[in-house]
C-alpha positions in Angstrom: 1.1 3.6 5.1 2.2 2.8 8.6 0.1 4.4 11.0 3.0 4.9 13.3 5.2 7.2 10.2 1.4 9.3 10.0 1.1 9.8 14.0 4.5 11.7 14.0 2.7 14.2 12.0 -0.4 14.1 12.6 -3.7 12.4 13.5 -5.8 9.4 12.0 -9.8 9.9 12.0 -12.9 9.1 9.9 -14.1 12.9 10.8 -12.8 14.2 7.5 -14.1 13.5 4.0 -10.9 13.8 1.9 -8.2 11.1 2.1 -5.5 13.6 3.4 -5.6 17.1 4.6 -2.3 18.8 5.5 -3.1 21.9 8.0 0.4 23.9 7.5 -0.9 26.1 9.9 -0.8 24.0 12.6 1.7 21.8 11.1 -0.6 19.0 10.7 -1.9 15.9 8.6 -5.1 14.1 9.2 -5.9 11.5 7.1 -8.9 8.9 6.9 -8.2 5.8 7.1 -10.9 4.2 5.5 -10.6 6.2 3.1 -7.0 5.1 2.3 -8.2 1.6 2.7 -10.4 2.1 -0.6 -7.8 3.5 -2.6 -5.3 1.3 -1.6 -8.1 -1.5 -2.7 -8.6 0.3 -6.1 -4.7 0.5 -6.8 -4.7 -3.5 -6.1 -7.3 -4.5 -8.3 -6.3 -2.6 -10.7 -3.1 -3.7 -10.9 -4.3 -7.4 -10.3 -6.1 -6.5 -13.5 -2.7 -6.0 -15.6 -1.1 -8.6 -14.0 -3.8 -11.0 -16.0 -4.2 -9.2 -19.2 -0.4 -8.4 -19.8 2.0 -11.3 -20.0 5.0 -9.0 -19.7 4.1 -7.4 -16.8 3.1 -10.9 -15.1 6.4 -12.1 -15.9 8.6 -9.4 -14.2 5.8 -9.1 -11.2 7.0 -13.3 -10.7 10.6 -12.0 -11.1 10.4 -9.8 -8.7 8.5 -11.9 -6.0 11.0 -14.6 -6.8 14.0 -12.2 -6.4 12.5 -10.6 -3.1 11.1 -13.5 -1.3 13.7 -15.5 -2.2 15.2 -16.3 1.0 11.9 -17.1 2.6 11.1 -19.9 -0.4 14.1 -21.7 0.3 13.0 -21.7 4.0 9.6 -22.9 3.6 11.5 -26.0 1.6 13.5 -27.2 4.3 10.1 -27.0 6.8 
């Protein structure tokens, strides 16, 4: 999450214990970013994980990064 999209709402600090707390009384989200840095690490090795124990889902995860990046391949070619 881009810390510029989180400051329009609120505030980033390592003072709270939870990921995210939204203070709707003051209109408010504060969220710890080291804490969102673990999760964030979790999600990614978990997935990581599939990617090497499924074939199927290794296959369309290639696709994908063909299809999106595939501008930036045919760069890195001519270089």
């Amino acid at each position: 999450m881009h810390e510029g999209r989180i400051k329009n709402l609120g505030q980033v600090t390592y003072e709270i214990d939870s990921l995210v707390i939204f203070d709707p009384n003051k209109n408010i989200m504060m969220i710890n970013p080291g804490k969102l840095l673990k999760e964030l690490e979790n999600i990614f090795k978990n997935y990581i994980t599939i990617l090497r124990n499924n074939n199927d889902e290794y296959i369309e995860f290639n696709s994908r990064m063909k299809k999106d990046f595939e501008k930036e391949v045919e760069h890195a070619k001519k270089l």
